[in-house]
Structure formats: C-alpha cells, structure tokens
N, C-alpha and C positions, 0 to 999 in steps of 0.2 A: 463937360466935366462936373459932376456933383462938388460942391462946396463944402469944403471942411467944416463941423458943426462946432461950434462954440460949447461949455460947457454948461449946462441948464439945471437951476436949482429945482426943478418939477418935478424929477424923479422922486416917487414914494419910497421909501425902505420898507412898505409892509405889505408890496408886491404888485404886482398889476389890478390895476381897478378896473372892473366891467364899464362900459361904454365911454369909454376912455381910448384915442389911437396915439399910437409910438410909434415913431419914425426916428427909423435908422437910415445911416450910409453905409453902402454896403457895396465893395469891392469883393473880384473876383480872380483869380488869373490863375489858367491852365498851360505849361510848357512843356515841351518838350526836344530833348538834343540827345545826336545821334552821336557815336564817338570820331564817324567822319569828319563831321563838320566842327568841330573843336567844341567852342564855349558860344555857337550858332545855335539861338531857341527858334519854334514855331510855335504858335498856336493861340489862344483865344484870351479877350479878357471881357469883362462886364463892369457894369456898372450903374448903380443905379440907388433910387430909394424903396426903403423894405417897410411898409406900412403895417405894424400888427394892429387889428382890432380888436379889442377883449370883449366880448357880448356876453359871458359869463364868468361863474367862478372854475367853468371845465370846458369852455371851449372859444376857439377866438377866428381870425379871417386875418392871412394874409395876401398883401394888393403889392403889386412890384410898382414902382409908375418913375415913368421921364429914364428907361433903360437905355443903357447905349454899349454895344459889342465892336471891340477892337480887332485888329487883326494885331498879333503880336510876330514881326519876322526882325530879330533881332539880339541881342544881349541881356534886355532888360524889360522889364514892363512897365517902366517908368512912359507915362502919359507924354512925354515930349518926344517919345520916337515911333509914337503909334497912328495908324490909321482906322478910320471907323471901317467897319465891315461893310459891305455890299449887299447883306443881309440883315443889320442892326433893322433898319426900316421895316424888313416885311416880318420879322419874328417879333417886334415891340408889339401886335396885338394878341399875339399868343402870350408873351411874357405879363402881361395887364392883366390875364385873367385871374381872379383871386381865388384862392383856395381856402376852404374851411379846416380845423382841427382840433380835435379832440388835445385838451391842456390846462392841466391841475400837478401842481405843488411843482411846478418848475419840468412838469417829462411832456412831450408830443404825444401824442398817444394816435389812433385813427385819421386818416387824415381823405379828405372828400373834396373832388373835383370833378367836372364834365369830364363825361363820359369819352370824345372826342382827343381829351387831352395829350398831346404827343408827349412818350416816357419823358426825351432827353429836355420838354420844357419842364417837364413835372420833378424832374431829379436836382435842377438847378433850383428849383423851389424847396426840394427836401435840401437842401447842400445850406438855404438859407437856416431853416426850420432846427435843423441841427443845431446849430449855436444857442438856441432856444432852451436845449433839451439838456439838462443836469439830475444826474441822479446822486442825493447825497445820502441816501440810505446807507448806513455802517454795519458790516457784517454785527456788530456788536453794540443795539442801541445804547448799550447802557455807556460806550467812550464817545459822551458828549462834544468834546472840544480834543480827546485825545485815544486814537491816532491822530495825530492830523494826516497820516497818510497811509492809505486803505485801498483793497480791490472790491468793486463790484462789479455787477454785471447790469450790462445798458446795450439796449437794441436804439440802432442806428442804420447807416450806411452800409456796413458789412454786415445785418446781422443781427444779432444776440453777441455780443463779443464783452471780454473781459476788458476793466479800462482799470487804469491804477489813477489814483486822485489822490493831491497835496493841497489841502486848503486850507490859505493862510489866515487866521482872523484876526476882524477889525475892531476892538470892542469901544463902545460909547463911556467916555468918562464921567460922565452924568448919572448912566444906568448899569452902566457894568454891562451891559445885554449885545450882541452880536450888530453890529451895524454894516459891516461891508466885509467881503472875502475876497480876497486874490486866486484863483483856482489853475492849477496845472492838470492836465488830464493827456494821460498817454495811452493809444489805443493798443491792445496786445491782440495781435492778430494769428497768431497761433492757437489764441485761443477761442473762436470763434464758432457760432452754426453754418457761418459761411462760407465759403473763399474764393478768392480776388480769379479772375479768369485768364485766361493765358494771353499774353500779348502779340501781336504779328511786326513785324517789320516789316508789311507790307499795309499803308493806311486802311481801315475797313473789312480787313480782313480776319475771320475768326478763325481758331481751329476748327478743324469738321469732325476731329477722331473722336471717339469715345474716350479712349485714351487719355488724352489731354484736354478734355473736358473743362479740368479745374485744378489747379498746382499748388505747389507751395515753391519750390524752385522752379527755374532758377529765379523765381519773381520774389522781391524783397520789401516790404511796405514801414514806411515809418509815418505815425499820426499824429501827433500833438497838440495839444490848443492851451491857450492859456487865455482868462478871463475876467473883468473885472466886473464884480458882482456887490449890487447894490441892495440889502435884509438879508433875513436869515435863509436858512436851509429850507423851510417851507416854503415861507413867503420872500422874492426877490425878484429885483428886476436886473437885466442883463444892459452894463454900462458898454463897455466893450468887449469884443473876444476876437482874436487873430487864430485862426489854426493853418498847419502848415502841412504838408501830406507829400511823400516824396518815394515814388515807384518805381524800383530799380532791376531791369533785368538783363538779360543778355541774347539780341536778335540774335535770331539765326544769320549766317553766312557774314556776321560780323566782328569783329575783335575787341573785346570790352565791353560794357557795359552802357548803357543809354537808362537816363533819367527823364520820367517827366513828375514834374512838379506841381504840386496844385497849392495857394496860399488863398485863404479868405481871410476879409477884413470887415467886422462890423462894428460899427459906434454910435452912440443915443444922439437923436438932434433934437428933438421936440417932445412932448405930449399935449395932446388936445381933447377936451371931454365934448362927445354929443353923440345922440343915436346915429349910427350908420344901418343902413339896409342893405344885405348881398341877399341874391337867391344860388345857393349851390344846389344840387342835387346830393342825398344821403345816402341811395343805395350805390353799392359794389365800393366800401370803402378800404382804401388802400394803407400803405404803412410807412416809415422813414425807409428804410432799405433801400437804397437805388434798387432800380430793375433795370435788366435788359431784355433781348430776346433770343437768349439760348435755350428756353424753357419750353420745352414740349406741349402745349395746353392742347389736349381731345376734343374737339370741335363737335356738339350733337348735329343734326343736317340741319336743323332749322338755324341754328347757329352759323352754318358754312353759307347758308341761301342768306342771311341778313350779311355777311360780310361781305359776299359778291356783290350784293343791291348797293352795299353802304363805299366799296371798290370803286365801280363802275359811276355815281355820283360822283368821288373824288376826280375821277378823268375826267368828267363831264364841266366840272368846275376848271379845271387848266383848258380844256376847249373852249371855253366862253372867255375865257381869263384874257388867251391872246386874241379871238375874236375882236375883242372890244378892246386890245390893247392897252391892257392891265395887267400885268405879268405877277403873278405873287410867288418868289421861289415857296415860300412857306408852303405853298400849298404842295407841289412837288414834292418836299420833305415829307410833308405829313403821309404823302401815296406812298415813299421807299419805306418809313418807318410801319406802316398799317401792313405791309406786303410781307415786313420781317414776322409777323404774328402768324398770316397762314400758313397750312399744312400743305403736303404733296394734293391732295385731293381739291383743295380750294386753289389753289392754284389752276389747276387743270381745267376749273370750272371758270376761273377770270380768263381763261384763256380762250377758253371755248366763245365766251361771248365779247370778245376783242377782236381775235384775228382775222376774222372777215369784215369788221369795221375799219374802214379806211381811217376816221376820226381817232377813236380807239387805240389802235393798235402801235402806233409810234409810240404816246406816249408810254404805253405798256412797255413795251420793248426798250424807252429810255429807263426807264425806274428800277427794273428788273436789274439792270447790273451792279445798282448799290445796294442791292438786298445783301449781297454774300450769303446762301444761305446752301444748304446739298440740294435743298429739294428744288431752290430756282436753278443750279448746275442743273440738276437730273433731269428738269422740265427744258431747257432749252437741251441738250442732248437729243433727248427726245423728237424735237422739233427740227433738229436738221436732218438728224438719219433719215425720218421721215418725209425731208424735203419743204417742211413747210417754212423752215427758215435756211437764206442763202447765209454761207461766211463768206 
C-alpha cells in the first residue's frame, strides 16, 4: 500500500522547474454494479507512485514505479477488503515503462511512447496525465480574476469537449498576486468531438452494428474533478486533484440501470532536483484521448507483412515463455490486444501461417476469442464451414 505523503514545503508557486522530479500518490479505482446484485461492485484498482520529470520548459517524462493492481469484488474499494491481482506482477513491467510529453503553461500536449506499447497500459497513463492538464484560458482575457466561472474547451479523454471551470482564488497578503487556486471543473459531454461507446452487458463485448457504433443514450456520463493548485494560471504546480466519473446505462435484457464508477486520487509527496536520462522514441506521437479499437485503420501490404512478422513473434514468445516455464500473462494480453488492430485480410494471413503449425496454432486459437471483433467471427465461420476448425 503506498504511504500517505505528508505535507512538503518544496512545492514552487512559480510552476514546475526543469530537471526537477515530483512524485505523487496516485490511486485509481474502476467499478462496476449490475442492478441484479444490489450494492455488489467488481472490478479493478491501482496503485502506485506517478513520477513527473520536467527536462524542459515544454516537455517532461512520466515513470509509474512500485505499482500494485487489486481485484475489487465487493462494496467498497477501501484496501481492507482487497486482493492483489494475479496479474499486478506481470503488468508492473509494462506499467514502469515511462512516457514522454509535450507540456507548457499547465496543457499535455503530444504525448510519445514505444511503439509496442499496449492501448489499455497507455490509457491508464493518459488517465494519470490528465490531472496534469488545465486549461485556464477565459473566453474573455480581459476577466482577470472575474468570471470566476467560465466554459472552455479542453481535449482530454473524450476528445475536444466543453468543460465548465470555478476557480477559487488564493491571493498573497504581502503581494496581493495569485498564490493558490481551488479549481472545480465539470466535463460537458454533450458537447464534445467525441462520444462515449455503447456498452454490452456481456464482459468484452462490443457492438458490431454500424448503427450503434456510438450513442448518446441510453448511456449517461457525469465527470468532475476538483483541484488544489499551487501559482498562477500560467505557472503552477498540481497539489492534489480527485476526479470522479460515473457511467450509467441500461443492459439489455436487464431492468434498471447499472453504474460503473471510476474515482482518481492524486497528491504531491516530494520534489528532487538532478538530471534524469530516458530514451523514448518521438515518431508516430499520440495524444490524451483514450483510444480503443473500434477504429478502422487501412493497412498498406507492407504494413499487413510487418504485422504478421511482428504476430507471429508474439506467439513465439508465449512458446518459449512455458518452454522454459515462465508464464507472463502480459504477454497473452499484449497478442488479444495487437489482434484487435487487424483487418479481415491480416487476419487471414496470421492464419494462413498458424494453422498447420502444431506450436502456433493453439495459442492462436486461444486469443482469438477475446478479440470480439466481426472479422475474427467472420474468420472462424469461415474455418468451420470449411472443416478446418471442429466445434
């Protein structure tokens, strides 16, 4: 369990210093309850230290380190009724890996990781990064200090989405000058580039229609965070911030509504000055948005021949893995998650060079059903009409 930080006079108010790292605590917890099982949650927590490095005045590096994943089956995600995951161990060396990002006057901006990186470790990195990210630009620069409450627009998690912002100020008796903010920010998701995607009441399962692609009912989204912020609108650092996020819809074949809940918790524990050195990689840089993989990407052939090659290694690694009696689920993951990116055509092509590989082809054949995808339906179809797969 991370240890509660104490409070530390270190914090600047004139914003983050280059070669400088801050370390926060940084809780996580994801639930969810069905209207069967009354006030019965499931699902995940985290936990761990969120290390930002500042190496400039526009860009910094963060480092997750000493994470640890809970299983949540219960009422509450209080740490007294939790157990660690079965998978905290083999995801901690995914989760360590550090990410670069584009970051000036308090916004995330570009943000640059190995190529390899799996979405759903990279999204729990954006989910960190967020809290990071304030935008206090005022429709009207000339209301200094008033509004104090105003809409602008801030790309995040959903998007480009409208957010409404209450920021309470703290002024220095000395200078009269802005010393700390309280900030409230509520996400309006109505109004957004985005939207949220439909949910299954069956785990893993997306829609496939065109149709229901993307809704706004009957799926209901509330976002809030509130912050305590240490300098001004330009320059500040981020003491703590709680945001709360709560997704309310109505399964199929069910009566009422089911909520799953998400709360993040971050708070400053330290700062330390001295050069660090990461090597990320800068090309194909990505952005805050969560992603997933409902997204159509056009695959050129040279593209589909390095995905098969890059495939086919991933198997190759779970066959040595119990070989040698080293099991990494992570690695597993990483194959269901790579397989959701191909197309009908690559597909056809990992299969072509699988199925007569006795090695191969089991784990294919494992993976494939947590794809959820039409084109892995349409490819196993395929494969039995034709005999080549028994049910």
């Amino acid at each position: 369990i991370i240890s509660k930080p104490k409070d530390s006079p270190d914090l600047n108010p004139k914003g983050y210093k280059p070669q400088n790292t801050y370390t926060y605590c940084y809780e996580a917890c994801v639930t969810s309850g069905f209207p069967e099982t009354e006030q019965q949650l499931a699902g995940l927590k985290i936990s761990c230290y969120a290390e930002v490095y500042v190496e400039s005045d526009s860009s910094a590096y963060l480092k997750i380190k000493k994470p640890l994943l809970y299983e949540v089956n219960g009422t509450s995600c209080s740490f007294d009724s939790l157990k660690i995951s079965p998978v905290s161990a083999d995801l901690t060396p995914l989760l360590e890996e550090p990410i670069k990002f584009d970051f000036k006057a308090g916004k995330v901006g570009k943000i640059y990781c190995k190529e390899n990186e799996p979405e759903y470790i990279l999204n729990i990195k954006r989910g960190i990064l967020a809290m990071f990210h304030h935008n206090f630009n005022k429709p009207d620069p000339a209301d200094k200090y008033d509004p104090r409450m105003y809409k602008n627009w801030e790309y995040g998690a959903h998007g480009l989405c409208e957010n409404l912002y209450d920021v309470e100020y703290q002024f220095s008796q000395e200078t009269h000058k802005t010393q700390a903010m309280k900030l409230s920010k509520t996400l309006n998701l109505n109004n957004c580039t985005g939207k949220p995607h439909v949910f299954s009441n069956i785990p893993g399962v997306r829609c496939l229609s065109k149709s229901c692609d993307r809704v706004e009912e009957p799926l209901k989204i509330s976002i809030s965070s509130s912050c305590n912020i240490l300098g001004q609108e330009s320059k500040f650092v981020v003491k703590t911030c709680e945001t709360t996020g709560e997704y309310i819809f109505a399964p199929t074949q069910m009566k009422g509504t089911a909520v799953t809940t998400v709360k993040q918790n971050l708070k400053f524990k330290e700062v330390k000055a001295g050069l660090e050195q990461y090597s990320i990689p800068t090309a194909n840089p990505r952005t805050l948005e969560m992603t997933g993989y409902d997204d159509h990407t056009v695959l050129t052939e040279k593209q589909k021949t390095e995905f098969v090659t890059k495939t086919l290694k991933m198997i190759d690694l779970l066959i040595k893995s119990v070989e040698k009696k080293d099991w990494k689920a992570h690695i597993f993951t990483s194959l269901v998650e790579l397989l959701r990116k191909a197309d009908e055509d690559t597909l056809s092509q990992i299969w072509d060079h699988c199925s007569s590989d006795e090695q191969r082809r089991p784990w294919l054949l494992e993976a494939l059903p947590f794809v959820y995808k039409q084109e892995v339906f349409k490819l196993i179809k395929e494969k039995i009409l034709s005999k080549d797969l028994k049910v």
